[in-house]
MARVOLO-766362 format. One record per residue (C-alpha): x, y, z; chain; residue in three letters. Coordinates in pm, 1 decimal, padded with zeros to 6 digits, always signed. Each point is the difference from the previous one (the first is absolute). Example, Ala and Ser with C-alpha at 12.3 -4.5 7.8 and 13.67 -1.06 7.14 Angstrom:
          X          Y          Z   kette   rest
   +01230.0   -00450.0   +00780.0       A    ala
   +00137.0   +00344.0   -00066.0       A    ser
// end
This chain:
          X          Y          Z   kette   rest
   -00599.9   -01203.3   +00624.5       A    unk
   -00116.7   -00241.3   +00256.6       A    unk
   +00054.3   +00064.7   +00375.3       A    unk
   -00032.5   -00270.8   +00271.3       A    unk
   +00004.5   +00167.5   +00343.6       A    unk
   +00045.4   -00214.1   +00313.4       A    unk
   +00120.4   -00356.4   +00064.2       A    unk
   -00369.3   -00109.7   -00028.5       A    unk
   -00027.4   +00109.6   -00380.6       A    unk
   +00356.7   -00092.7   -00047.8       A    unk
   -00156.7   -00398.3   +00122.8       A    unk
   -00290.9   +00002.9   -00263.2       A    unk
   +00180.5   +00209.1   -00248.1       A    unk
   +00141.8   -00309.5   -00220.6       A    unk
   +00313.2   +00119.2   -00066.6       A    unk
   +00235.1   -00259.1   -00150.0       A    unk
   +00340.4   -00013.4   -00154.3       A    unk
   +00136.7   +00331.1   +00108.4       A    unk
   +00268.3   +00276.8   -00085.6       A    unk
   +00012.4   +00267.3   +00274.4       A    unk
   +00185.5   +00286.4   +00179.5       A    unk
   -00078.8   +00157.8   +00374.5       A    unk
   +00023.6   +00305.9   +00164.0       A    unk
   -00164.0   +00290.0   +00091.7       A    unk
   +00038.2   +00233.2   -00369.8       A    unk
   -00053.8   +00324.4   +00143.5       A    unk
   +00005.5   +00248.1   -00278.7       A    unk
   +00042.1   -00324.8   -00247.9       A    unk
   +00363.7   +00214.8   -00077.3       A    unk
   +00230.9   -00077.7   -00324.2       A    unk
   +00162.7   -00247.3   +00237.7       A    unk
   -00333.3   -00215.9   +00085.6       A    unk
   -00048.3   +00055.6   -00421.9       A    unk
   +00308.2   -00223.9   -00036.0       A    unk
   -00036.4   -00336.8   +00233.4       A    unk
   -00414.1   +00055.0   -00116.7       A    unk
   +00135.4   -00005.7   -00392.1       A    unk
   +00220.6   -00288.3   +00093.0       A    unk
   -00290.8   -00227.7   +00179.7       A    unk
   -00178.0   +00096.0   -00347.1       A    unk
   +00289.8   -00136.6   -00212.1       A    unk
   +00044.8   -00278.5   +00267.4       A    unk
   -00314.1   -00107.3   -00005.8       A    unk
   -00051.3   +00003.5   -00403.5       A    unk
   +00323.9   -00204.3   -00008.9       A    unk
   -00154.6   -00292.7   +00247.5       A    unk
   -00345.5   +00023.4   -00110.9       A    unk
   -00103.1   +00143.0   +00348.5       A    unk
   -00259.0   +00253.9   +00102.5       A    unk
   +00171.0   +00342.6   +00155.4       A    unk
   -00175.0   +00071.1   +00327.5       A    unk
   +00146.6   +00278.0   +00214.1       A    unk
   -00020.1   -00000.2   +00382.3       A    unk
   -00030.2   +00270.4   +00189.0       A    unk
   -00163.7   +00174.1   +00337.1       A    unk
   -00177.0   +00150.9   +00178.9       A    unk
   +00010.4   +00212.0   +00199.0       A    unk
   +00391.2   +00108.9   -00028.3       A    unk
   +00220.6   -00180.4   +00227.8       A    unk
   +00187.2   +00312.9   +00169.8       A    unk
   -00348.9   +00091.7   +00081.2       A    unk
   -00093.7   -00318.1   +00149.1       A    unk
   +00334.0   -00078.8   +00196.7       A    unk
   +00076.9   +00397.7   +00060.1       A    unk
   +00355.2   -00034.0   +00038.0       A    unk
   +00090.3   +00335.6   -00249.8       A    unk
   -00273.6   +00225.3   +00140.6       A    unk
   -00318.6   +00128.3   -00196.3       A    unk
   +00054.2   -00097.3   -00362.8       A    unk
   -00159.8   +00212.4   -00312.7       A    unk
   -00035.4   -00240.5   -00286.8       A    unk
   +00084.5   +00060.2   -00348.7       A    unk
   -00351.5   -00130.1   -00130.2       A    unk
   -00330.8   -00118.2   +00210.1       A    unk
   -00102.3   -00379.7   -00062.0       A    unk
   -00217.7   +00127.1   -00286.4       A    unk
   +00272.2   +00200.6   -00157.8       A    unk
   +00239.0   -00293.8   +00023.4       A    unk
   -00253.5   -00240.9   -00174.2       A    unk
   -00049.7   +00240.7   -00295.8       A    unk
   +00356.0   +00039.1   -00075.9       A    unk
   +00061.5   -00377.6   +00033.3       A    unk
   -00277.6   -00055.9   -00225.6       A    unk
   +00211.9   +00258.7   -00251.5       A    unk
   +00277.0   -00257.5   +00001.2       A    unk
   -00187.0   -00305.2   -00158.4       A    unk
   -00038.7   -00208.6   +00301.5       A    unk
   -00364.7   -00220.6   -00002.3       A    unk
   -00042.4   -00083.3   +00377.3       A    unk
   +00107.5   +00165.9   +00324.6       A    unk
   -00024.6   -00170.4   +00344.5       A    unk
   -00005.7   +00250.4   +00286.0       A    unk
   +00085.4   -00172.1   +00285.5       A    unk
   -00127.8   +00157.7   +00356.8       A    unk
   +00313.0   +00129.7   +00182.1       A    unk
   +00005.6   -00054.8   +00329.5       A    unk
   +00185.0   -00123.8   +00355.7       A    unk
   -00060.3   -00367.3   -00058.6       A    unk
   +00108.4   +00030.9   -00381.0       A    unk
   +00288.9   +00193.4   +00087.9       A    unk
   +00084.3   -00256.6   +00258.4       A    unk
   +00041.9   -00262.1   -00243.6       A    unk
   +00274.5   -00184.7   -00085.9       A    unk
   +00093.8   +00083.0   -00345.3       A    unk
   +00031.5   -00402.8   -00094.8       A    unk
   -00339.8   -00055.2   +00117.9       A    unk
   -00133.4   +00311.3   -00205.6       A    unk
   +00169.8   -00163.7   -00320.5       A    unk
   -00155.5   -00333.4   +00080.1       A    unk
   -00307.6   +00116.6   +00129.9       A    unk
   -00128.3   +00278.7   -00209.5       A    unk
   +00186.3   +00000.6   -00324.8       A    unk
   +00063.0   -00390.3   -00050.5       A    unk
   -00321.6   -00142.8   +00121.0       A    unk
   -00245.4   +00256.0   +00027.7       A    unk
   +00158.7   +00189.2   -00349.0       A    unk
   +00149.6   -00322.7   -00226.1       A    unk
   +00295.8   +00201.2   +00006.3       A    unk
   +00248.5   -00146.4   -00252.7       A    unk
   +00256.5   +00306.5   -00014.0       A    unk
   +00085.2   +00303.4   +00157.0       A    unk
   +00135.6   +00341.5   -00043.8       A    unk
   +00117.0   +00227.3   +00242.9       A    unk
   +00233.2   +00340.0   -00012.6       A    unk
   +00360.8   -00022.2   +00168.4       A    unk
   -00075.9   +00116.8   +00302.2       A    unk
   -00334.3   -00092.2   +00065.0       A    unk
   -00049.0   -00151.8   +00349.5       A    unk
   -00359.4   -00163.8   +00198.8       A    unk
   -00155.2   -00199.2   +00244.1       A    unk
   +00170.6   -00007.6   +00411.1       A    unk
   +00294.9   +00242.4   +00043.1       A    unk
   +00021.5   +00048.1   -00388.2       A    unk
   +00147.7   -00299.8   -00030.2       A    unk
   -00130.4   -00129.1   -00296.4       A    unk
   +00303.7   +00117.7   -00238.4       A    unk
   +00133.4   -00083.8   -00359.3       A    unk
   +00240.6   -00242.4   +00146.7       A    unk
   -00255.8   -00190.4   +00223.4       A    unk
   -00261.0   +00008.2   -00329.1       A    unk
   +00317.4   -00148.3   -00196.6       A    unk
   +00005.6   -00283.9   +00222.7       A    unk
   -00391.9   -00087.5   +00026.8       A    unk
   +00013.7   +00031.7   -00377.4       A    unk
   +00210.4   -00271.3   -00003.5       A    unk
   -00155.2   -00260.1   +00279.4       A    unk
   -00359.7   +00121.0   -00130.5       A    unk
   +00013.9   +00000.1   -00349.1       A    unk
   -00085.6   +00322.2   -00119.3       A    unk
   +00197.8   +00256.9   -00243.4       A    unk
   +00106.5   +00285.3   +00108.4       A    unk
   +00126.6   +00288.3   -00145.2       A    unk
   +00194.1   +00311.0   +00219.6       A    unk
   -00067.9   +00370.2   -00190.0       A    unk
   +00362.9   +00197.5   +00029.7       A    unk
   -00018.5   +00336.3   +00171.3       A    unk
   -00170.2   +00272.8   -00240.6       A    unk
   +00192.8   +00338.5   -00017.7       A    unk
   -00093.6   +00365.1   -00150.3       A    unk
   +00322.5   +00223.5   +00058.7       A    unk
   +00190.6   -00240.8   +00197.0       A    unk
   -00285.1   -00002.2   +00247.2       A    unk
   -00187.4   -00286.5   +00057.3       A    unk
   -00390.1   +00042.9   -00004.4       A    unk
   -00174.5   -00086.9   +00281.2       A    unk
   -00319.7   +00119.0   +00162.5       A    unk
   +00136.7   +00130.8   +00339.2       A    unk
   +00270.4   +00216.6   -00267.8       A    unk
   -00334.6   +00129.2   -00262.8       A    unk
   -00163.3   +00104.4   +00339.8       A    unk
   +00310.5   +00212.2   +00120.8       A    unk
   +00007.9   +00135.8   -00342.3       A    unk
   -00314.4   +00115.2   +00010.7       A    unk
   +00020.5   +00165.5   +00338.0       A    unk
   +00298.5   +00164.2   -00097.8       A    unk
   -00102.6   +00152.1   -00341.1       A    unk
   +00221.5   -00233.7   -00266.6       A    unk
   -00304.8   -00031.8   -00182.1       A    unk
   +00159.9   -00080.6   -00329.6       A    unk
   +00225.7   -00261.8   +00195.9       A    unk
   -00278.6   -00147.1   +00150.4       A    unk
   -00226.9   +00017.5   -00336.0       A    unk
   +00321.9   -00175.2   -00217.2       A    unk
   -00021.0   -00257.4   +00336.9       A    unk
   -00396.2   -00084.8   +00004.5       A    unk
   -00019.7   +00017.0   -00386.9       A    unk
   -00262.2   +00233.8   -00059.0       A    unk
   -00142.3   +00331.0   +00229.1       A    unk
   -00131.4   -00091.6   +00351.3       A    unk
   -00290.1   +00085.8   +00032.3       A    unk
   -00300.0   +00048.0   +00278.6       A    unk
   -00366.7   -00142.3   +00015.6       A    unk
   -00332.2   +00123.4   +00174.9       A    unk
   -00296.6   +00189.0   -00012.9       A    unk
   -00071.5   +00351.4   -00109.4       A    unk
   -00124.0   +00155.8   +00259.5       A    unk
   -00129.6   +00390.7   +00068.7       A    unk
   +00325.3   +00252.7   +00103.0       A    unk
   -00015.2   +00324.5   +00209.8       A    unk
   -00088.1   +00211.1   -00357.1       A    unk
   +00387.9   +00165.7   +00121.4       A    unk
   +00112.1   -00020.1   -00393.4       A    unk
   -00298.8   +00084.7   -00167.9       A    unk
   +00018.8   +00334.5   +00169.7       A    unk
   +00374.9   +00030.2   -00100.7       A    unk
   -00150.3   -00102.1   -00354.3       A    unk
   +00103.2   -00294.2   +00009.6       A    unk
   -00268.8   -00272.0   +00063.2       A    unk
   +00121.7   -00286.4   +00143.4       A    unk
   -00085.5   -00362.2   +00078.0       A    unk
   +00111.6   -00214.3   +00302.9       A    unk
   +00037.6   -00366.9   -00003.1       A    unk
   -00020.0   -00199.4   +00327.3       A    unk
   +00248.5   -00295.6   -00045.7       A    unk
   -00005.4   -00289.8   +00217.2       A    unk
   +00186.5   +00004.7   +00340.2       A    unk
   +00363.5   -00157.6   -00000.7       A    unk
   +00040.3   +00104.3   -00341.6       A    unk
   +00349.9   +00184.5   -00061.2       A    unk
   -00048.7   +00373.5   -00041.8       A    unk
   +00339.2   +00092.2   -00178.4       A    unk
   +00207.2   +00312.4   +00102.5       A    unk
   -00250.5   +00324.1   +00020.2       A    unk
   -00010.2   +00265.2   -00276.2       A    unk
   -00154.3   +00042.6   -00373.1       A    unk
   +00005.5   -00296.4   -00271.3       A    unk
   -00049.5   +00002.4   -00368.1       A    unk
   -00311.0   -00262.9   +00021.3       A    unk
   -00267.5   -00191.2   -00248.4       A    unk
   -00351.8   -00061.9   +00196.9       A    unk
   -00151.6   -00315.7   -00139.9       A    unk
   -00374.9   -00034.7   +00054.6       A    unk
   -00319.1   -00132.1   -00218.6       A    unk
   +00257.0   -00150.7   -00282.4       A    unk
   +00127.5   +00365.6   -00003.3       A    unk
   +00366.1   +00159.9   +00036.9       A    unk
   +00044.3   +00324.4   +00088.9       A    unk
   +00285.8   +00186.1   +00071.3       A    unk
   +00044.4   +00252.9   +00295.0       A    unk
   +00191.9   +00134.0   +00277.0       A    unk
   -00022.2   -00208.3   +00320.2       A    unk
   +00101.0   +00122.7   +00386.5       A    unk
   +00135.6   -00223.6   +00293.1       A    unk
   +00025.1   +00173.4   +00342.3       A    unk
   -00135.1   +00249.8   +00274.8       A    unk
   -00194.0   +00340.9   -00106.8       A    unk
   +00300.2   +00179.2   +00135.1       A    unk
   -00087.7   +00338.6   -00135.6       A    unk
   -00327.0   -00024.1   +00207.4       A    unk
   +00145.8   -00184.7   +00297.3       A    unk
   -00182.7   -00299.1   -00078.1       A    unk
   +00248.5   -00297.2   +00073.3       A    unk
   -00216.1   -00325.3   -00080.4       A    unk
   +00108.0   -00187.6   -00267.7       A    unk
   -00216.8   +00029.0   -00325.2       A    unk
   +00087.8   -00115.6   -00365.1       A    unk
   -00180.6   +00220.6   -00267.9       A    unk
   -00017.9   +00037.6   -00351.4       A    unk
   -00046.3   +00338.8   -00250.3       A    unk
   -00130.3   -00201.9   -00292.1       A    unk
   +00104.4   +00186.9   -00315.4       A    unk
   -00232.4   +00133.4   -00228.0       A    unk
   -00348.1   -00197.0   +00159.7       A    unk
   -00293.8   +00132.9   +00224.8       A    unk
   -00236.7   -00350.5   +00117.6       A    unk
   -00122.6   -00088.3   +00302.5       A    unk
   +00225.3   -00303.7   +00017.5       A    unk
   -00065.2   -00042.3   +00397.3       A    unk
   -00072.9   -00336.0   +00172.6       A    unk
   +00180.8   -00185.3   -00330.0       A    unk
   +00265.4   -00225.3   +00039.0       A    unk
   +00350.6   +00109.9   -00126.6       A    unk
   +00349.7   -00089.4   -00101.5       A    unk
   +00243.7   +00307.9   +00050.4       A    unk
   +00377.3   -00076.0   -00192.3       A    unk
   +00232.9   +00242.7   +00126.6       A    unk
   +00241.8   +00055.0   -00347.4       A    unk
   +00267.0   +00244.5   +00178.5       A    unk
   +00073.7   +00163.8   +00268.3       A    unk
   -00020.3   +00415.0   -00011.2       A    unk
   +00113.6   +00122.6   +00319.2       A    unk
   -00023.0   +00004.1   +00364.3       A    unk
   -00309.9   +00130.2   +00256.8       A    unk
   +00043.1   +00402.5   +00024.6       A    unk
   -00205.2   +00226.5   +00291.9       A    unk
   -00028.4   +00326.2   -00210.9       A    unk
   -00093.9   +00333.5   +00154.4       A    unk
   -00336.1   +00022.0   -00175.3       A    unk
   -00222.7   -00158.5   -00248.2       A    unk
   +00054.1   +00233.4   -00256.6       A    unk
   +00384.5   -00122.2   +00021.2       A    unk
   -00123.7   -00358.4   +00021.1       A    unk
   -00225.1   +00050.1   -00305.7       A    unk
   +00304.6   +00087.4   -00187.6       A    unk
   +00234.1   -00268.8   +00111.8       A    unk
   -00289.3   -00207.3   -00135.5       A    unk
   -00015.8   +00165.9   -00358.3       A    unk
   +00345.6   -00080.4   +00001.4       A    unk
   -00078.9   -00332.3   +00117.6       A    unk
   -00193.4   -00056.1   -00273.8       A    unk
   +00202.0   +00119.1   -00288.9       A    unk
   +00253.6   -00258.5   +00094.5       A    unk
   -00180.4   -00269.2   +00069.4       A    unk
   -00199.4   +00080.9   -00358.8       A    unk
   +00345.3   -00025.1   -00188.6       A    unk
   +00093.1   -00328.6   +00239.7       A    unk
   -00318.0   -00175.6   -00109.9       A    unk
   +00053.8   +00127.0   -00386.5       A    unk
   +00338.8   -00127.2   +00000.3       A    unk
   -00063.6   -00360.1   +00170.2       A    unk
   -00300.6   -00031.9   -00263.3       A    unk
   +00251.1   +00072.2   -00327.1       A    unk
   +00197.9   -00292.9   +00152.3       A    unk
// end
């Protein structure tokens, strides 16, 4: 997949005769899945190229007006699973004041149409850009017509009468619906980073863990034990992963950790991809390790059988 980052590469890039969709994909969700498909088919039926458009870094992070936001997938993340979907190039657009400040006519004659060759476009029903969010379907409907470009509107996507949507995954997530928000994303979230040393805490308990740094502003979902696969070196293997605070030894930073069944390597200082499968049960504070060691026995019985069944599926 190519990626063209920047206005300046987006100048020399060549890009002619275009299909494309916009917006920010985070988590690249069943919904994006649909209006990406449809740019695919669109641009197959008009003899187009599909280019996707999206930035970086997240708009509610830029403008601030919702608070601290924890993304669904880093820029990396987002480019792999977009890559998943069949799409060639990707322009990544630098999101900033003065883009956000743009008039959303001037970004669809500046950017897509003369910069891009932009010859159609495909956008999901509620999607909304450039000054005020003003750039809507209805506006795009209009342009379409006065600048001579197709353009196709992707209906609303729903899983249980809900529609999906990142700001909904997220709340999932936080809240525990992890099959919801699996069925919603259309496959198991997941977390990326480095291996790096622990406090040796479960290898005493006999039960050797490993913890994984993942990138800051990446959504931790709710606390507790997951069912997990730990993909490294071309390698899946299944374990028992922890989100949370120590609270048995009073320890209440953060830390995400992994018992990885049945395997004894120094895997430190390797990068890794963590993919929660289910979710077990909440944080406990136990009265001593020796009760802690047993909730994790039992931990590990369960998530055994989870992992078993998932793989006969």
């Amino acid at each position: 997949m190519k990626v063209i980052s920047g206005i300046s590469e987006l100048e020399s890039s060549g890009l002619s005769n275009v299909a494309t969709t916009l917006g920010t994909f985070d988590g690249v969700h069943a919904g994006h899945r649909k209006i990406i498909s449809t740019l695919r088919d669109v641009a197959a039926e008009k003899n187009l190229e599909a280019v996707l458009v999206t930035f970086h870094p997240h708009p509610q992070i830029v403008l601030g007006r919702r608070g601290p936001t924890e993304l669904l997938t880093t820029l990396e993340e987002k480019l792999g699973l977009i890559e998943e979907t069949g799409i060639g190039t990707v322009v990544i657009l630098d999101f900033n004041r003065q883009l956000a400040s743009f008039l959303p006519e001037n970004f669809v004659r500046q950017i897509l149409i003369e910069k891009m060759g932009m010859k159609a476009l495909v956008i999901g029903y509620d999607h909304a850009f450039g000054k005020d969010r003003s750039g809507n379907k209805e506006l795009l409907a209009r342009m379409a017509q006065n600048d001579g470009f197709h353009f196709v509107v992707v209906p609303e996507f729903r899983i249980n009468s809900q529609n999906v949507k990142s700001t909904i995954i997220r709340e999932l997530l936080k809240a525990g619906e992890f099959e919801l928000a699996r069925r919603a994303l259309g496959y198991n979230y997941f977390l990326t980073g480095k291996i790096i040393k622990g406090h040796g805490v479960g290898k005493s308990l006999g039960f050797p863990t490993v913890n994984l740094a993942v990138t800051p502003g990446k959504l931790l979902p709710k606390e507790g034990v997951y069912s997990a696969v730990t993909r490294f070196d071309s390698r899946r293997l299944p374990g028992m992963a922890y989100i949370g605070a120590r609270l048995t030894f009073n320890d209440t930073a953060l830390s995400v950790e992994v018992n990885l069944f049945d395997f004894d390597e120094d895997v430190n200082s390797r990068n890794a991809v963590l993919e929660l499968t289910g979710y077990i049960r909440p944080p406990e504070k136990f009265k001593s390790t020796d009760q802690l060691a047993e909730q994790m026995k039992n931990d590990e019985s369960e998530v055994r059988k989870r992992l078993s069944n998932e793989i006969i599926k």
